[in-house]
DOTOR-811249 format. One line per 5 residues: number of its first residue (from 1); their letters; for each residue x, y, z of C-alpha. Coordinates in nm, 3 decimals, always signed. Example, Ala and Ser with C-alpha at 12.3 -4.5 7.8 and 13.67 -1.06 7.14 Angstrom:
! residues 2
1) as) +1.230:-0.450:+0.780 ~ +1.367:-0.106:+0.714
END
This chain:
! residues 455
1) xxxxx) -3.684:-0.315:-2.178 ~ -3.654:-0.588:-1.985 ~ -3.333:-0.820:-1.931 ~ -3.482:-1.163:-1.754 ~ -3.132:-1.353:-1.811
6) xxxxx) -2.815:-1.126:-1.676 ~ -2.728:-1.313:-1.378 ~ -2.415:-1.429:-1.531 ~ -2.308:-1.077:-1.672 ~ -2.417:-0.934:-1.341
11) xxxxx) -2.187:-1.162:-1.151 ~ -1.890:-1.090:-1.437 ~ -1.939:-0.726:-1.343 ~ -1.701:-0.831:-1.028 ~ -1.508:-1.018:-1.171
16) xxxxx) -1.144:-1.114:-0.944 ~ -0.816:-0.925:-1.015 ~ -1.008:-0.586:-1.030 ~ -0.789:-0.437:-0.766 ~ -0.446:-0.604:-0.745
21) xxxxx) -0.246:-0.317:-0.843 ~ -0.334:+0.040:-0.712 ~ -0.192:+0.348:-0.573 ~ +0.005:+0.359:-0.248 ~ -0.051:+0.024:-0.056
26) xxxxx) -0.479:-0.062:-0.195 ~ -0.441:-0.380:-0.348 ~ -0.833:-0.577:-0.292 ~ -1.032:-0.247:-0.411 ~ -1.259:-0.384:-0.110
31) xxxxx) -1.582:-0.428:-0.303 ~ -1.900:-0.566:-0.144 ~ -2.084:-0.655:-0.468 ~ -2.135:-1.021:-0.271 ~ -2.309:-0.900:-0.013
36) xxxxx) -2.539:-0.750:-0.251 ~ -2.598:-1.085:-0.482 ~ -3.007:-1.164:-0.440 ~ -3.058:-1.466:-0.174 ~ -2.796:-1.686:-0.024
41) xxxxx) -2.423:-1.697:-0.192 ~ -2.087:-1.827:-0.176 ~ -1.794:-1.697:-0.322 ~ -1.402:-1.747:-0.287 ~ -1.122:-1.624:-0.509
46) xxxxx) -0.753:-1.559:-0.597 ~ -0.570:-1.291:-0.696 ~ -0.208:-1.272:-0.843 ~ -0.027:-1.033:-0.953 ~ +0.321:-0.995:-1.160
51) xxxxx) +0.510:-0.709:-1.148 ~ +0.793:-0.569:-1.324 ~ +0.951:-0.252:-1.183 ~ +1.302:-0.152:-1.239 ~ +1.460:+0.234:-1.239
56) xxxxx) +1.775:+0.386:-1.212 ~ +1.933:+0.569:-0.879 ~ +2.083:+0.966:-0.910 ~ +2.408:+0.728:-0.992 ~ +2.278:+0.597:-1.311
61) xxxxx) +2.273:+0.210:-1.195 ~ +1.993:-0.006:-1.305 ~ +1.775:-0.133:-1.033 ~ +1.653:-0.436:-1.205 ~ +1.339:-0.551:-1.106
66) xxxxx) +1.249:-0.460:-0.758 ~ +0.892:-0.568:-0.709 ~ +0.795:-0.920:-0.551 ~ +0.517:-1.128:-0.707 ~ +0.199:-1.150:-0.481
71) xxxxx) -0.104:-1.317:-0.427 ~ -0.411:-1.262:-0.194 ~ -0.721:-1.436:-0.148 ~ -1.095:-1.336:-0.100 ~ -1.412:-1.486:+0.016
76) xxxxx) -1.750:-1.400:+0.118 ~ -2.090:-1.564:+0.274 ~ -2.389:-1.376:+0.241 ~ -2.732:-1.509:+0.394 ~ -3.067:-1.375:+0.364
81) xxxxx) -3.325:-1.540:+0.662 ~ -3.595:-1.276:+0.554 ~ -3.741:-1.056:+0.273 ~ -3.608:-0.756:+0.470 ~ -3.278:-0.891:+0.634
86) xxxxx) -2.982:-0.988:+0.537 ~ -2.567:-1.065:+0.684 ~ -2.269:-1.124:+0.542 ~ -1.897:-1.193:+0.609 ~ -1.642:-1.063:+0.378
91) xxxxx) -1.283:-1.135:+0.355 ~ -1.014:-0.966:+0.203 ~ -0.636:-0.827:+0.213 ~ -0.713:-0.451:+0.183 ~ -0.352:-0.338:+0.177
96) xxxxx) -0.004:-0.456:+0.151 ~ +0.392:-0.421:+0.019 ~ +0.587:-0.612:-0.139 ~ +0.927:-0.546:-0.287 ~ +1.351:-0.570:-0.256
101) xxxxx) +1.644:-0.407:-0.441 ~ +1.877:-0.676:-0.528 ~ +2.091:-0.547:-0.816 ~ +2.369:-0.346:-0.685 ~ +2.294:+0.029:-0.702
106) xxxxx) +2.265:+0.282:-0.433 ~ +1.933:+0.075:-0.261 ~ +2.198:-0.198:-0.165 ~ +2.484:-0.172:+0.100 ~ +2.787:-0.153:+0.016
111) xxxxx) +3.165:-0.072:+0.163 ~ +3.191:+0.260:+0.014 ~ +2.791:+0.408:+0.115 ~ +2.850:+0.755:+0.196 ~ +2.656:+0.859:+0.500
116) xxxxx) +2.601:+1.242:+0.461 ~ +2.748:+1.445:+0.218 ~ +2.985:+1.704:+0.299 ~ +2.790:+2.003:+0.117 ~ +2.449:+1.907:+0.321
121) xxxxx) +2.601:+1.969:+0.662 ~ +2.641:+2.229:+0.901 ~ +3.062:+2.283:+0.967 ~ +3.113:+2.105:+0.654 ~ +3.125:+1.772:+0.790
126) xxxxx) +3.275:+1.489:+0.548 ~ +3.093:+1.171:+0.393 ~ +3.141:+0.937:+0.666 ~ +3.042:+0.527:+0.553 ~ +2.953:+0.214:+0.718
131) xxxxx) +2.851:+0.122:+1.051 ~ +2.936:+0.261:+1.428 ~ +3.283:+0.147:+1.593 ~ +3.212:+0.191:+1.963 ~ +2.990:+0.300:+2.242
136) xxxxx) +2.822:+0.625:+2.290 ~ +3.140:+0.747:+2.494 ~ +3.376:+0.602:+2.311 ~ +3.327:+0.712:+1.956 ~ +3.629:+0.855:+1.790
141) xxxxx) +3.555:+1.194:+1.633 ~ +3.771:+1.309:+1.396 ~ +3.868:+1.682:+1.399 ~ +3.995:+1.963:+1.211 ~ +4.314:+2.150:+1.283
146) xxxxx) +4.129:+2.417:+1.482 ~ +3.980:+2.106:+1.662 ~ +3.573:+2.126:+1.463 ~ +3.428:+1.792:+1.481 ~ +3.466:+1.691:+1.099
151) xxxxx) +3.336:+1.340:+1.081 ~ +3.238:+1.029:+1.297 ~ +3.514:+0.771:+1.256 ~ +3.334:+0.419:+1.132 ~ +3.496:+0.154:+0.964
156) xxxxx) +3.276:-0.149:+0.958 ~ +3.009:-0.144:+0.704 ~ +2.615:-0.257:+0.652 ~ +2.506:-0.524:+0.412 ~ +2.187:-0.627:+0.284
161) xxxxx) +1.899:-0.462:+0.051 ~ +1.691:-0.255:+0.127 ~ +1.268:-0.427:+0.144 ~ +0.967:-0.369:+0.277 ~ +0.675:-0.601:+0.342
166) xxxxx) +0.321:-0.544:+0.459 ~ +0.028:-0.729:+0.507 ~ -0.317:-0.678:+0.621 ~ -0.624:-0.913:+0.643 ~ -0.981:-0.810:+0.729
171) xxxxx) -1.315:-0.916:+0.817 ~ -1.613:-0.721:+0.732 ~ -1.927:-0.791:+0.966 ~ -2.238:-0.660:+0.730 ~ -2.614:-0.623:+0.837
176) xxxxx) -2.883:-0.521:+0.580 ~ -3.177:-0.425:+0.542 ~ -3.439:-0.433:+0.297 ~ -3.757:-0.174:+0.339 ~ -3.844:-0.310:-0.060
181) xxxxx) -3.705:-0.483:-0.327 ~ -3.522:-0.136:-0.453 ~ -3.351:-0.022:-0.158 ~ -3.074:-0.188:+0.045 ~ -2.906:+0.009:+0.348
186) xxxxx) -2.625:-0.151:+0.528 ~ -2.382:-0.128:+0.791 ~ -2.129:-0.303:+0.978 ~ -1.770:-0.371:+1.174 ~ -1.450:-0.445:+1.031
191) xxxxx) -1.174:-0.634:+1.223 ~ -0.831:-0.540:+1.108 ~ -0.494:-0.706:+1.124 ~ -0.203:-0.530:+0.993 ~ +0.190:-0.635:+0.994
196) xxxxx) +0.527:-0.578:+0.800 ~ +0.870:-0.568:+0.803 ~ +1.131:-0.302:+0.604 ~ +1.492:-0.277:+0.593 ~ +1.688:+0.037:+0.410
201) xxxxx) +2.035:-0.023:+0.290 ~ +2.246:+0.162:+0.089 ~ +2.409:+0.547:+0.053 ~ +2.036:+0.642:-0.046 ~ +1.936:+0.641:+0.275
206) xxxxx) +2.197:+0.861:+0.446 ~ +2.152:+0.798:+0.841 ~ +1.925:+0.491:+0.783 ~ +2.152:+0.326:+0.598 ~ +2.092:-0.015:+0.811
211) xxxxx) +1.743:+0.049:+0.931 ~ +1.508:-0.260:+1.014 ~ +1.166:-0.231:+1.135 ~ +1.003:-0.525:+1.223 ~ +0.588:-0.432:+1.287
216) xxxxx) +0.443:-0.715:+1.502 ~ +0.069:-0.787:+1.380 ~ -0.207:-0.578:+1.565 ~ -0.537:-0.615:+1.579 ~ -0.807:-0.333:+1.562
221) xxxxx) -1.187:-0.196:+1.448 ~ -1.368:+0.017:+1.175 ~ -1.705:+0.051:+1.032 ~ -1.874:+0.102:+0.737 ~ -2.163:+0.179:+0.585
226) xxxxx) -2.326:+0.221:+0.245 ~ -2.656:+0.210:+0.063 ~ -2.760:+0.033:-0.287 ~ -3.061:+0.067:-0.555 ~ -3.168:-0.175:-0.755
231) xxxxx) -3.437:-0.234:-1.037 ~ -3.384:-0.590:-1.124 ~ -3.590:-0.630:-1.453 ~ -3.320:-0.396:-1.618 ~ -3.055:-0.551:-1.407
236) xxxxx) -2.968:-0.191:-1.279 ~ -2.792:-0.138:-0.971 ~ -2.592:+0.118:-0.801 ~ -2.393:+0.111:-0.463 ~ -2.231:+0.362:-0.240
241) xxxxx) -1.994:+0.201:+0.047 ~ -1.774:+0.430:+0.290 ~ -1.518:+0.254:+0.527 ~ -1.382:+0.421:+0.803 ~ -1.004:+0.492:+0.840
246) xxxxx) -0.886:+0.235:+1.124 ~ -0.610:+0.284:+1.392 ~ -0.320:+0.073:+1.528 ~ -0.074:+0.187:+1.823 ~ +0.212:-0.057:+1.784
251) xxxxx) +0.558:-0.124:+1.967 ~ +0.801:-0.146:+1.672 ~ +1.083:-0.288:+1.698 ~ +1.341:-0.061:+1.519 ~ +1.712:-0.115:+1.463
256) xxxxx) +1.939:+0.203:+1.361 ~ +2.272:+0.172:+1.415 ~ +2.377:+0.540:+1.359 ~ +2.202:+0.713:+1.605 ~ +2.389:+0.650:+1.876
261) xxxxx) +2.701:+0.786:+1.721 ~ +2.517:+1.069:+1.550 ~ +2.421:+1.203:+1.890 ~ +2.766:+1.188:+1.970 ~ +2.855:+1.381:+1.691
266) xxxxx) +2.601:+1.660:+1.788 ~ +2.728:+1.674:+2.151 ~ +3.043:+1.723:+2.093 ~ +2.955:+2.005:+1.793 ~ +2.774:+2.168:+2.076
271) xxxxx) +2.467:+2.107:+1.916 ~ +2.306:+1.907:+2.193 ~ +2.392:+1.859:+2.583 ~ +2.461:+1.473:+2.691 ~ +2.107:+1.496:+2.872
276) xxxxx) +1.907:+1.602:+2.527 ~ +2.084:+1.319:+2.343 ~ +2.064:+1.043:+2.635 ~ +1.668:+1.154:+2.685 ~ +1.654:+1.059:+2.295
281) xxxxx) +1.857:+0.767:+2.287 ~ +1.673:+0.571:+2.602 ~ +1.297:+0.690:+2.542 ~ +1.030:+0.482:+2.391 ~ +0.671:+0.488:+2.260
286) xxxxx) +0.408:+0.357:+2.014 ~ +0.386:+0.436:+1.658 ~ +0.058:+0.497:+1.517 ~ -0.060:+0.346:+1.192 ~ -0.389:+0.432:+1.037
291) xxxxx) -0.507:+0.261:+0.727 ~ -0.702:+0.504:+0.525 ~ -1.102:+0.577:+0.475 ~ -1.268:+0.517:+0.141 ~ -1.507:+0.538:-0.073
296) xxxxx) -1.670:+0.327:-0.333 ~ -1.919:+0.386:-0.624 ~ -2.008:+0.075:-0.816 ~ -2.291:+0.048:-1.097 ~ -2.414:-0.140:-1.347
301) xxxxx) -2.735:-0.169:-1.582 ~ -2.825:-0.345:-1.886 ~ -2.773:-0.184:-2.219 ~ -2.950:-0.461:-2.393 ~ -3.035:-0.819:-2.415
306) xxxxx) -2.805:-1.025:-2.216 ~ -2.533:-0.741:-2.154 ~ -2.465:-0.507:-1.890 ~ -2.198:-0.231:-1.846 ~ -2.022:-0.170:-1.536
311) xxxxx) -1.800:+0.084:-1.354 ~ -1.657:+0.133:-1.021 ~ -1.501:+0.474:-0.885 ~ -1.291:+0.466:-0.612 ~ -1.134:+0.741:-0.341
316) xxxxx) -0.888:+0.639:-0.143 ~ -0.791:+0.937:+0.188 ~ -0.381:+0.849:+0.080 ~ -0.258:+1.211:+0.138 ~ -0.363:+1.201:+0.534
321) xxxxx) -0.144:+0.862:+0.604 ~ +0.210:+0.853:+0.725 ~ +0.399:+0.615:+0.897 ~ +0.662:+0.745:+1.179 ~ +0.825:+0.499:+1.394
326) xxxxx) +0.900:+0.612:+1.688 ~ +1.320:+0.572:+1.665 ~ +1.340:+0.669:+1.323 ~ +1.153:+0.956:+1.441 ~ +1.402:+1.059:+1.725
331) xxxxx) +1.678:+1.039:+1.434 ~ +1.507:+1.241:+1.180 ~ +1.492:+1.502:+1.471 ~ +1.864:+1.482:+1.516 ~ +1.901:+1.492:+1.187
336) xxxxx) +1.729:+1.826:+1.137 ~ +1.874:+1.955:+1.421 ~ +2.253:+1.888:+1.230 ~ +2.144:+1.888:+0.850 ~ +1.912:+2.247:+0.847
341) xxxxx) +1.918:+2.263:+0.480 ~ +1.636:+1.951:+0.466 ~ +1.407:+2.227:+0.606 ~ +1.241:+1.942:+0.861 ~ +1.354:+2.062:+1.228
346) xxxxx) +1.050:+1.826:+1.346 ~ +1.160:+1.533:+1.145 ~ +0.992:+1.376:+0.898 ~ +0.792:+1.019:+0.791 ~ +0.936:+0.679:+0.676
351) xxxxx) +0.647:+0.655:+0.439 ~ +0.357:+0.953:+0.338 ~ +0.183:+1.037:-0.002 ~ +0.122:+1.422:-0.115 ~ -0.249:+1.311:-0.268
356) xxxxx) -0.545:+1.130:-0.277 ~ -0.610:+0.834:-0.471 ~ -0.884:+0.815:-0.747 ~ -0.956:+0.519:-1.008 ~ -1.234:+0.407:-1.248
361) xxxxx) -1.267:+0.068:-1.381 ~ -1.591:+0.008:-1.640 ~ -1.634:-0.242:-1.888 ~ -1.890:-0.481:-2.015 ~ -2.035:-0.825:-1.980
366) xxxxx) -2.230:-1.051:-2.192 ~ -2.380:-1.354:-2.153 ~ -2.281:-1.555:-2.523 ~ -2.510:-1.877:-2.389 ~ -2.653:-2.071:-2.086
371) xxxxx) -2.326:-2.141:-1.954 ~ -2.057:-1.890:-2.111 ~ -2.050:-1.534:-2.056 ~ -1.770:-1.295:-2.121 ~ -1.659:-0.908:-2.045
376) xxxxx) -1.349:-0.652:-2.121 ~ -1.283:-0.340:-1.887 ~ -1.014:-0.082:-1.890 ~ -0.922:+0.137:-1.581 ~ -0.702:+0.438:-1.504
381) xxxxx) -0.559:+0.455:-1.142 ~ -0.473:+0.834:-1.031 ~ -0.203:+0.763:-0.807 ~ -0.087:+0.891:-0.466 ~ +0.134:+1.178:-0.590
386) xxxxx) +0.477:+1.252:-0.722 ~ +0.751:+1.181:-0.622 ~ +0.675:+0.879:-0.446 ~ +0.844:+0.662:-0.208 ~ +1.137:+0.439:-0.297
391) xxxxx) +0.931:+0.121:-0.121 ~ +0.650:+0.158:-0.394 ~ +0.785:+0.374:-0.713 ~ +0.476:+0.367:-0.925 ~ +0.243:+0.653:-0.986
396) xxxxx) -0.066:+0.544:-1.094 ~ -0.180:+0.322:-1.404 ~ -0.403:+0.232:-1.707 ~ -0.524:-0.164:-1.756 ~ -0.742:-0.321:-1.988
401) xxxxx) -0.860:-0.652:-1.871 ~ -1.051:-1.008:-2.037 ~ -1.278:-1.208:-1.835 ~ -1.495:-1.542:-1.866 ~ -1.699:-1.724:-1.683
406) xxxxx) -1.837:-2.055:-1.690 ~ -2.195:-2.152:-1.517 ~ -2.202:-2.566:-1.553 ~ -2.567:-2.483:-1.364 ~ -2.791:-2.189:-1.292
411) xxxxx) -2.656:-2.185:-0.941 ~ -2.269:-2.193:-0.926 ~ -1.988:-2.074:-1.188 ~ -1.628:-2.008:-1.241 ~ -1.459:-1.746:-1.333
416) xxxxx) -1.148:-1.604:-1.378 ~ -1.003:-1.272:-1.538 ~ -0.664:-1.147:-1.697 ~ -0.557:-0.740:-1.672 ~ -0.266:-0.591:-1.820
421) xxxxx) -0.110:-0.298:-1.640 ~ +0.108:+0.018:-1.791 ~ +0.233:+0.138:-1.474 ~ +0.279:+0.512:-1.428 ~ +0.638:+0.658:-1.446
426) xxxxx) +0.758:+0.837:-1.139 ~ +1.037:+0.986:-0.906 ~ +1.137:+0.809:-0.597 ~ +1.268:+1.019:-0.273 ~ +1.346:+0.915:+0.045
431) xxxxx) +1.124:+0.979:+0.374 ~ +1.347:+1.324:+0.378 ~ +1.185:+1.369:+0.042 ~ +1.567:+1.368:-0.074 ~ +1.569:+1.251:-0.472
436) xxxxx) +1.660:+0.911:-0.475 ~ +1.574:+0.813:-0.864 ~ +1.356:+0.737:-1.149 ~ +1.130:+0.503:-1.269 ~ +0.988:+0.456:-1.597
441) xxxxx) +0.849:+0.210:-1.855 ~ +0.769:-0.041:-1.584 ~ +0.418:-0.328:-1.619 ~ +0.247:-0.543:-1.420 ~ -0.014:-0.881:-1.553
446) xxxxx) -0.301:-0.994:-1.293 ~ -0.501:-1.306:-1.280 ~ -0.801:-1.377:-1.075 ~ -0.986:-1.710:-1.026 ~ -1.336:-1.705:-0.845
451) xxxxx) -1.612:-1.968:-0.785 ~ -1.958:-1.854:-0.659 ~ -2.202:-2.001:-0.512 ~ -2.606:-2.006:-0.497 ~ -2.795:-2.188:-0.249
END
């Protein structure tokens, strides 16, 4: 069978919004199908996407909605001098954050957060709220009658919500080449940005009640590499792309307002000498952030005259990625050294997932005439484990999805796509992996707008 006229259901077989809701922070899906269009091409899209996410805390109170609206943009050049050579530039967002408690509930400061509770600590120490009153040697302690440190005294409290914002860009440097018109074999660099910003407020967070982290952009490398068949006449093709997990060292610049007075607290429960705490307290370092290797399957072939079907399977390395900064790290220490019952004497991780992530997406695409063509997918998204973390409390999803596409001549188009997403229900913990609440019920709707190119 042969299938002369699928260039517009090929090219629907990418359609945009494909990716814009996934586990952890994967958000493009970072596909190369342009690079593997025949000949020269253009394309450049949009993606939006429109959560709704809401869940209660262990105190019952509704959230509301706590996930921001977001949009990223793609584009991608790929140029073909010879028979047996090809480049490309891709562009993409790979991964990013975006979300903020605002209803009041335990993810908001408030005058009455309760710091740690009584039952948690060693000695029995109370619920202590608010922010430190003092310097590190003037902290009032209060005591018991047999003179046991029994609580910090603080009196003046946070405020805010607790957010978190990432985003990453990158470009994706792609040679190919072409031994016949089957094979394809290709390799590359990617330059990677990456920056955020996240705040925790509110009794959820204990210790960090107050915690900013502001992550100044860095810059650094990857590779990947991947291979692709093709038999054209049948409009079959199949690719296999792995990326390379990429590393950032970064000076973050971290705000915690309790771990001054917590170290006072341990030094004068005999827990820790002045030196110990003081060698915390003044010390510095990088944090390391390493966005995660992956691996993509995408195929296609036509099923019969003027329609293809289509899947992609992804693997994303989530359950190897954690983020530490290095102050919140010196207080999760301290905080294992006082609370033993969290089991974490070495601290533990703002952010980390307990799995891989996995997801399919397949549809079809048919071409109704010489300019219209059409397709409908569904997908299932695996998720990065559960719980999850309170900045992103989804696990997983299912989507179905519409797409059209409109060719005014055989060399350009427009297209643009619509998915519908039943978000996975989950339980949130903090980076202590303490229980911090539920989730359930929540939805997301994409759009995507793309125009390519031919030339």
């Amino acid at each position: 069978m042969k299938l002369k006229h699928l260039s517009t259901a090929m090219i629907l077989a990418t359609l945009p919004a494909t990716g814009v809701f996934a586990a952890a922070l994967d958000r493009s899906g970072q596909s190369v199908s342009a690079f593997l269009q025949p000949g020269n091409y253009f394309e450049a899209g949009l993606s939006v996407l429109d959560p709704d996410v809401s869940g209660k805390d262990l105190a019952g109170n509704n959230t509301g909605d706590m996930a921001g609206d977001y949009y990223f943009p793609h584009a991608a050049l790929k140029l073909q001098p010879t028979e047996n050579f090809s480049f490309g530039l891709i562009y993409d967002q790979p991964f990013g954050a975006d979300a903020e408690y605002k209803n009041k509930s335990n993810f908001v400061a408030s005058n009455s957060d309760g710091v740690l509770p009584a039952t948690a600590l060693t000695n029995n120490l109370p619920v202590v709220t608010g922010a430190p009153n003092g310097s590190f040697n003037t902290i009032p302690v209060i005591k018991d009658a047999n003179g046991v440190p029994r609580a910090i005294a603080l009196n003046a409290a946070q405020s805010g919500n607790t957010s978190v914002e990432v985003d990453t860009q990158n470009i994706n440097f792609i040679f190919g080449y072409q031994p016949n018109k089957n094979l394809n074999f290709y390799a590359g660099g990617v330059y990677q940005t990456v920056k955020g910003d996240v705040s925790l407020r509110g009794q959820t967070y204990s210790l960090y009640n107050g915690y900013d982290a502001n992550i100044p952009e860095d810059s650094a490398f990857g590779w990947l590499v991947g291979a692709a068949y093709q038999i054209p006449e049948i409009a079959l093709k199949a690719s296999l792309t792995y990326r390379s997990e990429i590393e950032h060292k970064v000076n973050i610049e971290e705000s915690l307002p309790l771990l001054n007075p917590l170290g006072t607290l341990l030094v004068q429960a005999g827990k820790l000498t002045p030196a110990q705490v003081n060698g915390i307290l003044n010390s510095s370092g990088q944090t390391k952030i390493t966005t995660p290797q992956s691996v993509n399957l995408d195929f296609q072939t036509g099923i019969m005259a003027n329609t293809v079907a289509f899947a992609n399977v992804r693997w994303v390395n989530w359950k190897d990625f954690a983020i530490q900064p290095y102050k919140f790290g010196q207080l999760s220490k301290l905080a294992g050294a006082m609370l033993p019952a969290l089991g974490q004497p070495n601290g533990f991780n703002l952010v980390d997932y307990s799995k891989d992530q996995w997801s399919v997406n397949a549809g079809v695409g048919r071409k109704l005439n010489e300019k219209w063509a059409g397709n409908v997918s569904v997908g299932w998204d695996s998720g990065a484990g559960n719980p999850v973390t309170t900045l992103g409390p989804t696990e997983g999803y299912w989507n179905v999805g519409l797409g059209v596409q409109y060719s005014p001549a055989t060399n350009y188009f427009i297209a643009g796509g619509v998915k519908y997403f039943w978000l996975g229900d989950a339980d949130a913990v903090t980076g202590a992996h303490s229980a911090a609440g539920t989730f359930e019920d929540n939805n997301a709707i994409a759009y995507g707008l793309k125009i390519g190119y031919k030339f």
